[in-house]
DOGUBA-70043 format. One line per 3 residues: number of its first residue (from 1); for each residue x, y, z of N, C-alpha, C. Coordinates in pm, 1 decimal, always signed. Example, Ala and Ser with C-alpha at 12.3 -4.5 7.8 and 13.67 -1.06 7.14 Angstrom:
# DOGUBA-70043
1> +1319.0 -569.0 +780.0 +1230.0 -450.0 +780.0 +1320.0 -330.0 +780.0 | +1285.0 -225.0 +708.0 +1367.0 -106.0 +714.0 +1290.0 +3.0 +787.0
END
This chain:
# DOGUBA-70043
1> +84.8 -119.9 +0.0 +0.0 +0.0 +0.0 +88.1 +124.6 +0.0 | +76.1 +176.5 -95.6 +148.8 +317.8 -131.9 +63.7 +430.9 -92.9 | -57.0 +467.4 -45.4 -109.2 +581.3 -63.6 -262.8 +538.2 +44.6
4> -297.0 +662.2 +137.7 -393.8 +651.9 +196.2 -508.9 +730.5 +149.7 | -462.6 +862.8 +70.6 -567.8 +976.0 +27.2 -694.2 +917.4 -12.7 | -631.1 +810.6 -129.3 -753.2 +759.5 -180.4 -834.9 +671.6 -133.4
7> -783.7 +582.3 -33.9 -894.5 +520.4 +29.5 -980.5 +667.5 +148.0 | -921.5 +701.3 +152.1 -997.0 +776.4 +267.4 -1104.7 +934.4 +212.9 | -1062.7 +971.4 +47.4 -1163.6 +1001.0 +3.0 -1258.1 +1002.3 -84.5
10> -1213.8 +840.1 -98.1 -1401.7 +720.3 -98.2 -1444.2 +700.6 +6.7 | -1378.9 +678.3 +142.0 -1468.0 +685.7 +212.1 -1559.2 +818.9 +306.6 | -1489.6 +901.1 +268.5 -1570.8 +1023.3 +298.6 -1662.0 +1070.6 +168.3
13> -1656.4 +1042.6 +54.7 -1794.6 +1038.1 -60.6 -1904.3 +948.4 -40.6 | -1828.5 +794.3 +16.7 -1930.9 +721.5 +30.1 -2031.2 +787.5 +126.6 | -2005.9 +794.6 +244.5 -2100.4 +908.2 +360.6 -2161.5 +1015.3 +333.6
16> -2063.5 +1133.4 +262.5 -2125.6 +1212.0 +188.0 -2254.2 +1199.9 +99.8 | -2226.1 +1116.7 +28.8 -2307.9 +1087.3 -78.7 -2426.9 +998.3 -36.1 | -2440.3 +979.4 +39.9 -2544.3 +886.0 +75.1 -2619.6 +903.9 +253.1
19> -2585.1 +1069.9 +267.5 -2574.3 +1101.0 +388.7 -2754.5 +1097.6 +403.4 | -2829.9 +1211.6 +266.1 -2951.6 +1251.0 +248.7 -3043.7 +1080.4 +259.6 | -3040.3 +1006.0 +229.0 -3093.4 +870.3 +255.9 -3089.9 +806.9 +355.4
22> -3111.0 +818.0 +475.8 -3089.0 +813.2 +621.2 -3078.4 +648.5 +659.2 | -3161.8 +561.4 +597.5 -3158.7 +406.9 +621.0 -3003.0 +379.0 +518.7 | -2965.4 +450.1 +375.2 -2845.9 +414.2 +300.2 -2739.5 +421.6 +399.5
25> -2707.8 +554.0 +486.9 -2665.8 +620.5 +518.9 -2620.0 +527.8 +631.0 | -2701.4 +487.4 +723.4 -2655.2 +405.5 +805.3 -2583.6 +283.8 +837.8 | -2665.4 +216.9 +694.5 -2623.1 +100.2 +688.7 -2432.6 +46.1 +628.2
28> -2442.8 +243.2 +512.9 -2294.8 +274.5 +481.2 -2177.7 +283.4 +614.3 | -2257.8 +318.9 +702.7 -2183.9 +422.2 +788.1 -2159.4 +236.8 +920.9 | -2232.8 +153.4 +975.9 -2205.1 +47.7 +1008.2 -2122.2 -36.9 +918.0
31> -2094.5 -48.8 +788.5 -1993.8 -155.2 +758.4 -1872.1 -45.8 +733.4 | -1841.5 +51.5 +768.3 -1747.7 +163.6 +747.6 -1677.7 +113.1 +913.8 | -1749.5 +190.5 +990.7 -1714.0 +154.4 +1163.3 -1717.1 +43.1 +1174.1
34> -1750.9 -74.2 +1110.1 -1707.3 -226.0 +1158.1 -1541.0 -235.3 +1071.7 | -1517.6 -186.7 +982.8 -1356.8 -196.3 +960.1 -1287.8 -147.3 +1056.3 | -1353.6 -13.2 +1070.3 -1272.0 +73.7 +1207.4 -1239.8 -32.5 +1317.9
37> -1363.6 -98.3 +1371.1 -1346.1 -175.8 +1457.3 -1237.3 -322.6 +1435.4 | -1211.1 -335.5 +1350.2 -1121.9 -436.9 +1310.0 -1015.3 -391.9 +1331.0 | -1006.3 -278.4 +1287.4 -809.2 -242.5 +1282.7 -822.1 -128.6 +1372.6
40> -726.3 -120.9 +1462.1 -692.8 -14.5 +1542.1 -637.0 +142.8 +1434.9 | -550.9 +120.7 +1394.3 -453.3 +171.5 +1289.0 -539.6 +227.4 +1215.8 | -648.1 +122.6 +1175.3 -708.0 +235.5 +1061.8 -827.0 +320.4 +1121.4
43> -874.6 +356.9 +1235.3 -905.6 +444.1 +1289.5 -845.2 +541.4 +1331.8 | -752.3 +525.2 +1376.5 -622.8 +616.8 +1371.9 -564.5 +663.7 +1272.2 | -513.2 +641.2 +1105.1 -551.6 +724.9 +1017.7 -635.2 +826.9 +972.9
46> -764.2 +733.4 +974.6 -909.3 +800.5 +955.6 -889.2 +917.5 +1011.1 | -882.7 +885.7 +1164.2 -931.8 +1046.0 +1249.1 -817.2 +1132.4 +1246.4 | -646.9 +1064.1 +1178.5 -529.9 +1211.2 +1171.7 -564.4 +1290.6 +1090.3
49> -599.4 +1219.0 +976.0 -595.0 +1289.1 +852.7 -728.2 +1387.2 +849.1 | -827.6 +1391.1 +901.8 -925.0 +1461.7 +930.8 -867.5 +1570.4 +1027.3 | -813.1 +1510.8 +1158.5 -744.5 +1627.9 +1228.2 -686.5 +1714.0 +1189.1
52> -557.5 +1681.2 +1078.9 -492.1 +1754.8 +1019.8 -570.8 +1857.6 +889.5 | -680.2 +1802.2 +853.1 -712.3 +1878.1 +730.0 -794.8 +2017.8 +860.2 | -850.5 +1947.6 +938.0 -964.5 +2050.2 +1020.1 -926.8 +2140.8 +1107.7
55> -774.7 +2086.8 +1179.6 -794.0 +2144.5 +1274.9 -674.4 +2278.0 +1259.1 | -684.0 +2387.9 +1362.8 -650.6 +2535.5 +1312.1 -536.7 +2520.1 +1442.6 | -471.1 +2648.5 +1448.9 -342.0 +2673.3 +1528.4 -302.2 +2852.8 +1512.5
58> -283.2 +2957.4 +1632.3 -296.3 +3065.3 +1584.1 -69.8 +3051.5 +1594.7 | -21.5 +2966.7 +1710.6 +90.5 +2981.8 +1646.9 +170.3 +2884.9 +1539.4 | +211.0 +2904.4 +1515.0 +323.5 +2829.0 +1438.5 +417.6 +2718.3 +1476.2
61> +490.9 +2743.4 +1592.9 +539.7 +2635.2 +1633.0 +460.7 +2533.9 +1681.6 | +369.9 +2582.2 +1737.1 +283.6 +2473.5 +1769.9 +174.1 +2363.2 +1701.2 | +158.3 +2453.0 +1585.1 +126.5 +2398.6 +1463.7 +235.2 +2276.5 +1360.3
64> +373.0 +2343.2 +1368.6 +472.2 +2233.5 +1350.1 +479.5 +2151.3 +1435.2 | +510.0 +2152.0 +1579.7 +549.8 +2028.4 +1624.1 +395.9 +1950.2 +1639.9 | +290.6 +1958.7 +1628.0 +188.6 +1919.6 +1598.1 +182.1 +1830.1 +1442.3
67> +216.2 +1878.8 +1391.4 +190.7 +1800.3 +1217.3 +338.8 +1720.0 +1206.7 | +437.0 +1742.8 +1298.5 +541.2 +1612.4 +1324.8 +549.2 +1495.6 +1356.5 | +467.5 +1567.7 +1526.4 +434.4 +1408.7 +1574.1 +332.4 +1311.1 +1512.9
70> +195.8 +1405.8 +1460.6 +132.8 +1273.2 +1352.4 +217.4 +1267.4 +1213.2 | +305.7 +1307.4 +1180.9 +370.2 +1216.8 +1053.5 +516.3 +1113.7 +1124.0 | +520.3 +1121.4 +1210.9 +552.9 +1038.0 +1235.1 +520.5 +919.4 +1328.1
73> +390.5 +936.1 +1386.3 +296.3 +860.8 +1432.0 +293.0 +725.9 +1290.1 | +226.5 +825.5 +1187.8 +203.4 +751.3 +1054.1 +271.6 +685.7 +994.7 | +371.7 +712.2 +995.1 +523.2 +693.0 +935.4 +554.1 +533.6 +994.7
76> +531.1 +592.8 +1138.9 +578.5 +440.8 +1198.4 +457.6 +248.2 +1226.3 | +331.6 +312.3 +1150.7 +250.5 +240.8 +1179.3 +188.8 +218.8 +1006.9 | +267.8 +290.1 +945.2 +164.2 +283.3 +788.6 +185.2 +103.0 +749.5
79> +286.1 +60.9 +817.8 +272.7 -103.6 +738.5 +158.7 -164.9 +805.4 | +82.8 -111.5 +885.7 +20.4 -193.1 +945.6 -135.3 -191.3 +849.3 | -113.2 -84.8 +770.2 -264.4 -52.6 +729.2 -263.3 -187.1 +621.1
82> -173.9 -285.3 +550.4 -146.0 -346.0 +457.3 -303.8 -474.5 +483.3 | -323.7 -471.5 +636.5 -411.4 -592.8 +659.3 -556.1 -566.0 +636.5 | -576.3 -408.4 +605.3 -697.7 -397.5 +590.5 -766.6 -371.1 +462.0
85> -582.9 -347.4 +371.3 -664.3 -305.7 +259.0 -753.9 -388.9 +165.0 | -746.3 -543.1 +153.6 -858.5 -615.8 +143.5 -1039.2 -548.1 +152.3 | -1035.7 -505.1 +284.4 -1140.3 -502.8 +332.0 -1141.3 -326.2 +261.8
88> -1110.1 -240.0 +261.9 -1127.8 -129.8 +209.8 -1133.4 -171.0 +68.8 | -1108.1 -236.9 -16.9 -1121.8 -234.6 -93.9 -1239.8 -253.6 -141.2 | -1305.7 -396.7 -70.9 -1451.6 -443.7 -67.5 -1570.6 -356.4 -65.8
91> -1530.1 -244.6 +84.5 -1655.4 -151.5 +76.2 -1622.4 -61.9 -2.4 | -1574.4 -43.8 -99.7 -1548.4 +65.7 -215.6 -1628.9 +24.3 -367.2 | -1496.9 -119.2 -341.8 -1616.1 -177.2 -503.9 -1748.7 -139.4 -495.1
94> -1834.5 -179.1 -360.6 -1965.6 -246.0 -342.4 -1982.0 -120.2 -339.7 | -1931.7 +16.9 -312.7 -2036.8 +175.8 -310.9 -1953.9 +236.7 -442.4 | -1957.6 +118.3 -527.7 -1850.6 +250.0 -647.4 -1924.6 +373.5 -706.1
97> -2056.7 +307.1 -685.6 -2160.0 +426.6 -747.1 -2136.2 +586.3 -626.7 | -2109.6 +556.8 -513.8 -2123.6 +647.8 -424.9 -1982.9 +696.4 -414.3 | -1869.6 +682.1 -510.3 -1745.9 +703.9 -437.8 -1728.1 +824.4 -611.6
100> -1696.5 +928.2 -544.3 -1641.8 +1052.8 -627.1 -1449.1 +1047.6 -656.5 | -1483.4 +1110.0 -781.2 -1322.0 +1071.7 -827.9 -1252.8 +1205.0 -783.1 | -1237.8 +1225.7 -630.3 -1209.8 +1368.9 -579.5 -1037.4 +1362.1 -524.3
103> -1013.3 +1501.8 -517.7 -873.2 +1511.8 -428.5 -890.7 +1617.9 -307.7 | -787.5 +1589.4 -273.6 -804.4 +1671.5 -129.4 -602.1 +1700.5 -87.4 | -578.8 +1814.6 -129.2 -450.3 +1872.0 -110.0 -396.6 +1771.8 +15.4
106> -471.9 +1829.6 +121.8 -398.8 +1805.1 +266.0 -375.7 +1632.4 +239.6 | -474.6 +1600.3 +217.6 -447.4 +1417.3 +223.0 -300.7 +1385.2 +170.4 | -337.1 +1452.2 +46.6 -210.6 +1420.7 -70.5 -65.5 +1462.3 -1.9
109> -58.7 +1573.0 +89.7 +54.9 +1603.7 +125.7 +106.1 +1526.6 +265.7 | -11.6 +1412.0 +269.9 +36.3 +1375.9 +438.6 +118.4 +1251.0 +367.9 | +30.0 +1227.4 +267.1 +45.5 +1105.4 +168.5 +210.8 +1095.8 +147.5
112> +241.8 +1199.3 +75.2 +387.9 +1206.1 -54.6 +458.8 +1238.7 +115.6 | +443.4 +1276.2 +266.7 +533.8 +1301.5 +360.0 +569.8 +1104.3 +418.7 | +409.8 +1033.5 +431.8 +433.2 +958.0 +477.1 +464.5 +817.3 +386.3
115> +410.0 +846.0 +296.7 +477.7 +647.2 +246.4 +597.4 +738.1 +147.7 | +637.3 +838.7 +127.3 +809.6 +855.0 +66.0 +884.8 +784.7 +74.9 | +959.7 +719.5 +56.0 +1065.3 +633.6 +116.8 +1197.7 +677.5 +42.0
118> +1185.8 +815.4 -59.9 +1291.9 +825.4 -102.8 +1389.8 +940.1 +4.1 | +1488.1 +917.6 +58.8 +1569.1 +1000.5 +153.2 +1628.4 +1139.2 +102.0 | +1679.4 +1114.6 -71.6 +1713.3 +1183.7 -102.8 +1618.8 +1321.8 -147.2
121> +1468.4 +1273.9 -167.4 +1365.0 +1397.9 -150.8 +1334.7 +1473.1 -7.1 | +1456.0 +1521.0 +2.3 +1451.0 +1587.0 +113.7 +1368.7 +1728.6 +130.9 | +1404.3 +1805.8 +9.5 +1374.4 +1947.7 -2.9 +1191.8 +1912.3 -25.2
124> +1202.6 +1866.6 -119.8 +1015.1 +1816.0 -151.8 +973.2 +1785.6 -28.7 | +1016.9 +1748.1 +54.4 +918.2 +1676.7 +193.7 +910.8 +1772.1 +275.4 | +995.3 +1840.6 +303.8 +1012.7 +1992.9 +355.5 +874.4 +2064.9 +342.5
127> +884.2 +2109.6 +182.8 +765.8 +2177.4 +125.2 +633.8 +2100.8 +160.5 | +600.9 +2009.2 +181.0 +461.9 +1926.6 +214.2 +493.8 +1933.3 +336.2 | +548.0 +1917.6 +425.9 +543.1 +1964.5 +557.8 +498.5 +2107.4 +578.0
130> +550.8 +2164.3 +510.4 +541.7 +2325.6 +532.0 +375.4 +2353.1 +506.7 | +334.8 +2333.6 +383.6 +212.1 +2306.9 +351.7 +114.4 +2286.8 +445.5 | +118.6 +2176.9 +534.1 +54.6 +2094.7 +619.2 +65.3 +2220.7 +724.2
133> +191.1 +2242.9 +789.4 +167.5 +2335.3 +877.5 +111.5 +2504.8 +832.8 | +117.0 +2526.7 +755.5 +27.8 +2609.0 +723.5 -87.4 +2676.5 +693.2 | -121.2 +2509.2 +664.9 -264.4 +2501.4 +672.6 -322.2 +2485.8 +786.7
136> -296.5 +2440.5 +852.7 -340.7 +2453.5 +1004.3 -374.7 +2588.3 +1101.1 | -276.2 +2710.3 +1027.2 -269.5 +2837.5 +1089.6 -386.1 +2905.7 +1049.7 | -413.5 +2965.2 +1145.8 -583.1 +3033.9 +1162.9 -606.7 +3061.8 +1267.1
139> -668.8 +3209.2 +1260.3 -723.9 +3294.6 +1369.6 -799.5 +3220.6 +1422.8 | -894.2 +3157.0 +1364.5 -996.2 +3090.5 +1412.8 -948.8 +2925.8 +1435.8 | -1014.6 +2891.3 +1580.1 -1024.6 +2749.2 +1593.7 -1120.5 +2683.9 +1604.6
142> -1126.4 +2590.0 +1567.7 -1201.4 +2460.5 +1525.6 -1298.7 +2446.5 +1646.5 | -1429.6 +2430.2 +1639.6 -1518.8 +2454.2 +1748.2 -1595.8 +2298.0 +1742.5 | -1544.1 +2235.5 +1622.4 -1656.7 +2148.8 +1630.7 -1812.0 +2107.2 +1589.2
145> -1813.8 +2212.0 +1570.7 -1956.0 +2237.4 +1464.6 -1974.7 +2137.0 +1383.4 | -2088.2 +2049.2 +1341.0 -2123.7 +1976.2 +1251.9 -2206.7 +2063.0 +1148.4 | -2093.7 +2076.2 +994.4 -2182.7 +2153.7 +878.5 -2162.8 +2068.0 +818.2
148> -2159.7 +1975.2 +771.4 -2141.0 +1872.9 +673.4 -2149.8 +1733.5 +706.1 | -2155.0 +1643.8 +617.2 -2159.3 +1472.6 +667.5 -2004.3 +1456.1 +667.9 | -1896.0 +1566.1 +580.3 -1789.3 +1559.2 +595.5 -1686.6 +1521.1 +738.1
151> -1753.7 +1663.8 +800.6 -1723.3 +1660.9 +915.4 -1734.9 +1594.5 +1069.0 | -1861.4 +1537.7 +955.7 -1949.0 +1476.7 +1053.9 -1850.2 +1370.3 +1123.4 | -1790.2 +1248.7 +957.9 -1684.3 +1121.0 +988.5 -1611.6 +1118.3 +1084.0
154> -1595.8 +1313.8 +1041.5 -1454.8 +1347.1 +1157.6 -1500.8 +1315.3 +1291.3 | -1601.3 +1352.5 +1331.0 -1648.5 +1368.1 +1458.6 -1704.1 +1200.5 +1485.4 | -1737.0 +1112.5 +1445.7 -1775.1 +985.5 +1404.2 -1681.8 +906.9 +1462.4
157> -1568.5 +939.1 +1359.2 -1414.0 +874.9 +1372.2 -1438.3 +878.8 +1542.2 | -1393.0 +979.7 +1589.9 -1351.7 +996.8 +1701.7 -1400.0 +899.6 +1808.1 | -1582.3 +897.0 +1815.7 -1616.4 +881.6 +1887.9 -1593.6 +711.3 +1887.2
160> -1564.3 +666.0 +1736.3 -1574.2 +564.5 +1728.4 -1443.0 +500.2 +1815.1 | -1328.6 +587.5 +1802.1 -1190.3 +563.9 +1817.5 -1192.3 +526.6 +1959.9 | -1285.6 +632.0 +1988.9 -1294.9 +576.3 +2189.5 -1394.9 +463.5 +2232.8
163> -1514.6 +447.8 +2160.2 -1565.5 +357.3 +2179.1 -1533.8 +185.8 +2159.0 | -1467.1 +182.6 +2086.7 -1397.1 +61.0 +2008.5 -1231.2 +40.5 +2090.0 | -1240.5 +91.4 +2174.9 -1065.4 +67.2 +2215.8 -1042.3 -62.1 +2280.5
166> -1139.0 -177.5 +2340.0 -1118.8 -283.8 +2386.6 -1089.6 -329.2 +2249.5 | -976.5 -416.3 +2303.8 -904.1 -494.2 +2238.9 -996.0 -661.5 +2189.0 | -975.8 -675.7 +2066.4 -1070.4 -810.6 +2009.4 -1006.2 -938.8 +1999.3
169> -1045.8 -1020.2 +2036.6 -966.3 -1180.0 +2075.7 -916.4 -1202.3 +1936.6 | -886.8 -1300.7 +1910.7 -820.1 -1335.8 +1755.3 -937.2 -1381.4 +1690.7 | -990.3 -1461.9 +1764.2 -1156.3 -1532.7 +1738.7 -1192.7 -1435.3 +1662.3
172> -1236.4 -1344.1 +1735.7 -1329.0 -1249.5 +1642.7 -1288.7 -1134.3 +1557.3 | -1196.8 -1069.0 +1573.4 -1073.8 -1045.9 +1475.4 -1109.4 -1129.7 +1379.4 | -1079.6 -1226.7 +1336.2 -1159.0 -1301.5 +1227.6 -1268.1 -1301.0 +1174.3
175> -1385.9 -1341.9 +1244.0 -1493.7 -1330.5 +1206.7 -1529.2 -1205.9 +1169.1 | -1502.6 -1059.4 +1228.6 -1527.9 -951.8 +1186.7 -1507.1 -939.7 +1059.4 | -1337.6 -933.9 +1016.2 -1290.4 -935.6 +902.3 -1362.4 -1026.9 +738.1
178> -1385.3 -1155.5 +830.2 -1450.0 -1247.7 +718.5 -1558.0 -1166.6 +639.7 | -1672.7 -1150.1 +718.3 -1728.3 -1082.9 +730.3 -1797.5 -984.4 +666.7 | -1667.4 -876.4 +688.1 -1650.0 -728.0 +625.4 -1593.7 -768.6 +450.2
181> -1567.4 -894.9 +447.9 -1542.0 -961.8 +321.4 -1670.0 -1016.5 +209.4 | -1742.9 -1051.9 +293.6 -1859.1 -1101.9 +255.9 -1939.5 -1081.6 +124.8 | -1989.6 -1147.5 +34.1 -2048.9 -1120.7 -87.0 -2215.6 -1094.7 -30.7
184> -2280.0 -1057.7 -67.3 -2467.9 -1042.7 -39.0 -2508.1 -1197.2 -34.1 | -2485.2 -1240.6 -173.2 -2501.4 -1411.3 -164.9 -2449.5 -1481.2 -56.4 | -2279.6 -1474.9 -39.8 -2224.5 -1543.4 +45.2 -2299.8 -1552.2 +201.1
187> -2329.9 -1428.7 +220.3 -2374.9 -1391.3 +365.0 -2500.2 -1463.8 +387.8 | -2640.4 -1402.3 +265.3 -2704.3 -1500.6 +304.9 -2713.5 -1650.8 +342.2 | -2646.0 -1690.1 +273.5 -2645.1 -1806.2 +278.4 -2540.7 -1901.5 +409.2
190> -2464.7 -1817.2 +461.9 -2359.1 -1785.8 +549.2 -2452.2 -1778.8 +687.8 | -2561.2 -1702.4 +675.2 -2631.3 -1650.2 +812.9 -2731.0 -1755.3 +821.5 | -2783.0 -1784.3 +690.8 -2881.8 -1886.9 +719.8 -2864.8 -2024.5 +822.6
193> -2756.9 -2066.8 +788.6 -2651.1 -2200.6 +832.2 -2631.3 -2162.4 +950.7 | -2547.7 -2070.2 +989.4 -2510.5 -2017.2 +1150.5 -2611.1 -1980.8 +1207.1 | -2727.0 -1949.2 +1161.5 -2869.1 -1919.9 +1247.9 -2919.7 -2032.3 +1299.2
196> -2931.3 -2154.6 +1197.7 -2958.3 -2286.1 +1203.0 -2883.3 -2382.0 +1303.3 | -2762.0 -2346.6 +1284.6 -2655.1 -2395.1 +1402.5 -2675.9 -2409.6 +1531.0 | -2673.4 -2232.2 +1569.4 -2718.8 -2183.1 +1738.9 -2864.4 -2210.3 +1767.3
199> -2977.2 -2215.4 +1660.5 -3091.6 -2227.4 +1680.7 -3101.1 -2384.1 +1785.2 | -3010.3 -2478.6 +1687.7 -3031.8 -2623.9 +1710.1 -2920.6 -2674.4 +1879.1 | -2819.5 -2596.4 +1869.7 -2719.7 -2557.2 +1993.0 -2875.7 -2538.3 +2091.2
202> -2917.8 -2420.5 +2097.3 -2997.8 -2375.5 +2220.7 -3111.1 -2512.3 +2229.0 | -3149.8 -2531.9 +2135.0 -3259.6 -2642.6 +2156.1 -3207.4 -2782.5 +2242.7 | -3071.1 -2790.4 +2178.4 -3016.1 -2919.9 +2246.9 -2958.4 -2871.0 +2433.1
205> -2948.7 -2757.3 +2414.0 -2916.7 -2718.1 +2615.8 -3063.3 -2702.8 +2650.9 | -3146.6 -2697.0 +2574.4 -3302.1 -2623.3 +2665.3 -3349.2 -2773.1 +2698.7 | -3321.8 -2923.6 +2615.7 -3320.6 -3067.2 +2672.3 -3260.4 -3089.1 +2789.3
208> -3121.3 -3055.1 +2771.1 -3041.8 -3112.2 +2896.0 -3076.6 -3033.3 +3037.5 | -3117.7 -2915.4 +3036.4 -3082.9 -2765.9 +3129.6 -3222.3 -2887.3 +3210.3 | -3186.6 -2826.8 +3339.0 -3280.4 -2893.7 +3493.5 -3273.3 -2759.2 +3600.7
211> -3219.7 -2629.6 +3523.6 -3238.9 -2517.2 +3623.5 -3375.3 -2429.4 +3505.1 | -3419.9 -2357.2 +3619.3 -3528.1 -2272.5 +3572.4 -3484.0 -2146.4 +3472.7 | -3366.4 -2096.7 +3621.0 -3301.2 -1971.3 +3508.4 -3197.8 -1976.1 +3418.8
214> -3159.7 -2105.0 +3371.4 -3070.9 -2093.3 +3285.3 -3182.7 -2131.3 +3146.5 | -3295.3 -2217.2 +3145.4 -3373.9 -2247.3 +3066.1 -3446.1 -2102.5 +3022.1 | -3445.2 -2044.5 +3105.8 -3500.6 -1867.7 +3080.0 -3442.8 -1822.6 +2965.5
217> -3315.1 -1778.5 +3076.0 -3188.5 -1758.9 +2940.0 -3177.0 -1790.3 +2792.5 | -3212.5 -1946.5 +2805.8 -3149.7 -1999.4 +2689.9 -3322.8 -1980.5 +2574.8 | -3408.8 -1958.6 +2658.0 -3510.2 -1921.8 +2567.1 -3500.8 -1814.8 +2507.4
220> -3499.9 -1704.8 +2584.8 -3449.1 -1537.0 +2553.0 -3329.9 -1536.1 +2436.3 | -3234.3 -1628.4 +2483.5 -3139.0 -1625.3 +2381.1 -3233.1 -1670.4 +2245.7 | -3269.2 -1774.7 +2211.4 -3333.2 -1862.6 +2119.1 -3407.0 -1727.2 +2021.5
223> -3502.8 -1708.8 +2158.4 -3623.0 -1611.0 +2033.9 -3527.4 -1455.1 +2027.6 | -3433.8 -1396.0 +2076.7 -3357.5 -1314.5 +2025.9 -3241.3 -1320.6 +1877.8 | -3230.9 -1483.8 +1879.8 -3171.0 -1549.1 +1729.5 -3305.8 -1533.5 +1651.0
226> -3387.9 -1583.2 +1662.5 -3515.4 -1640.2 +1586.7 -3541.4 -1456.4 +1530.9 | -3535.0 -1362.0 +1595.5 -3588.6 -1246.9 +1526.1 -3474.1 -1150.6 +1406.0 | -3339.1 -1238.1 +1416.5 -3250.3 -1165.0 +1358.0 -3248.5 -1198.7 +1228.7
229> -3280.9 -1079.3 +1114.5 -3307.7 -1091.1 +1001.0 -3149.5 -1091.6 +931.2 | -3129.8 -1142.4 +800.3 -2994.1 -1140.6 +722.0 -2924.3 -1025.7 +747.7 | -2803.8 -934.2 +784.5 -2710.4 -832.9 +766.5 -2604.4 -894.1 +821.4
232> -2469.9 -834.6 +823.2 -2335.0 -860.5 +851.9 -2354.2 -846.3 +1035.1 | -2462.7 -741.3 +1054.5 -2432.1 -742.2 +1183.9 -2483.3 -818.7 +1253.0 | -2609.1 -883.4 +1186.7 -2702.0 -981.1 +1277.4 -2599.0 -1120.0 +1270.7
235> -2504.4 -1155.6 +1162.9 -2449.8 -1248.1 +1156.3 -2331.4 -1259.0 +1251.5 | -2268.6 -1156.9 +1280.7 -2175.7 -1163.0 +1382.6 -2240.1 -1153.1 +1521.5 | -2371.0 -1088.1 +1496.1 -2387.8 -1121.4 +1655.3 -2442.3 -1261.5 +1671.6
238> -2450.3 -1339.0 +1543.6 -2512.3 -1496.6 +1571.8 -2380.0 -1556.9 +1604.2 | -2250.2 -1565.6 +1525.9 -2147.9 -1623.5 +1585.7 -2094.4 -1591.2 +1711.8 | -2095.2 -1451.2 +1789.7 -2071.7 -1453.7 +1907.0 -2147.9 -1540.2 +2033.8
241> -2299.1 -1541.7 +1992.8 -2390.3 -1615.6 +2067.1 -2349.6 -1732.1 +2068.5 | -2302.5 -1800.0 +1917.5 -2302.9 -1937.8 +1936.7 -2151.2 -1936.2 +2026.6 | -2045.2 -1894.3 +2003.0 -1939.2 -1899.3 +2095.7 -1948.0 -1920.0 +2248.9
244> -2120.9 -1810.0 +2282.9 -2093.7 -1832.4 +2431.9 -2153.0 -1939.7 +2470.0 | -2254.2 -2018.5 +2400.6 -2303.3 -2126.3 +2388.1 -2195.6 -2236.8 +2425.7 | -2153.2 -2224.8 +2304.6 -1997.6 -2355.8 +2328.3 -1918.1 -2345.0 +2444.0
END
């Protein structure tokens, strides 16, 4: 992976673009934050590169050593983004209609600072640094305001970044990912089977079970499977169930 700009503005068109459709919108915006939730790293992109395009600074130095430490935050973690690009790729094909063939300066300059690998472009990296910190300078600071679905990600990102910080077993690390891989066909047919699975799991403990409240449980569990219709999310929450089952 040479370049982040462009995954990151398809995924701010995809949102954009599908912000006015509120059921599109959501359902874009859940298999978006379930990658987030997969990779640490790539939430942490997501929300620099937004930081850096948004956020203001009235001095200067502080604006540089600010746009340092995230390029080299980036710098030192960009191999890691290599595991997700699979999965970015997936939700792109599947919204190609929703993804604009756009640029965005700041991206591009965090871009040509962070996957460079040539040493001898010294003076060029300079200038995109400089760039970066300049753009940042402004009387005015960043308040936070939601005017856009743009901004919105930004603010999204974030919350997502804190909400998502428990760490995910390998187990499901997997399954997420699979998942976030998933064809429409595949899934159905994927959820149907694993619905069928835990359905037949709970039936075979609601035989054996000789306590009252675990037979409760395992009913509640049952008709809480029984109401979950086909999506990526109802399917991962069927494999977690069946896990606690086992």
């Amino acid at each position: 992976m040479n370049s982040f700009a462009k995954y990151k503005n398809s995924i701010d068109s995809i949102l954009e673009n599908s912000f006015k459709d509120s059921d599109k919108f959501k359902k874009n915006l859940s298999v978006i934050m379930g990658a987030m939730k997969y990779s640490k790293v790539l939430r942490e992109f997501f929300t620099l590169y937004n930081e850096v395009d948004l956020k203001k600074f009235k001095d200067a130095t502080e604006s540089e050593n600010y746009i340092n430490e995230c390029i080299s935050y980036l710098k030192n973690n960009k191999s890691k983004l290599n595991k997700v690009t699979k999965i970015l790729d997936k939700i792109i094909i599947d919204r190609k209609g929703l993804v604009d063939d756009r640029t965005n300066k700041v991206y591009e300059n965090i871009d040509k600072v962070v996957f460079n690998n040539n040493i001898v472009d010294l003076e060029n990296l300079n200038s995109y640094k400089k760039y970066l910190t300049e753009h940042t300078l402004n009387e005015k600071t960043y308040t936070g305001e939601i005017k856009n679905p743009k901004i919105l990600s930004h603010v999204l990102s974030k919350n997502y970044s804190k909400e998502y910080t428990e760490t995910l077993t390998e187990s499901q690390q997997n399954i997420l990912k699979n998942t976030l891989l998933m064809s429409e066909d595949t899934l159905s047919n994927e959820f149907t089977n694993i619905k069928g699975i835990a359905l037949n799991k709970v039936n075979e403990l609601l035989k054996e079970s000789e306590e009252d409240n675990l037979s409760a449980k395992l009913v509640q569990t049952k008709n809480q499977i029984t109401a979950l219709e086909v999506s990526k999310k109802s399917y991962i929450r069927v494999r977690e169930l069946l896990e606690d089952l086992n």
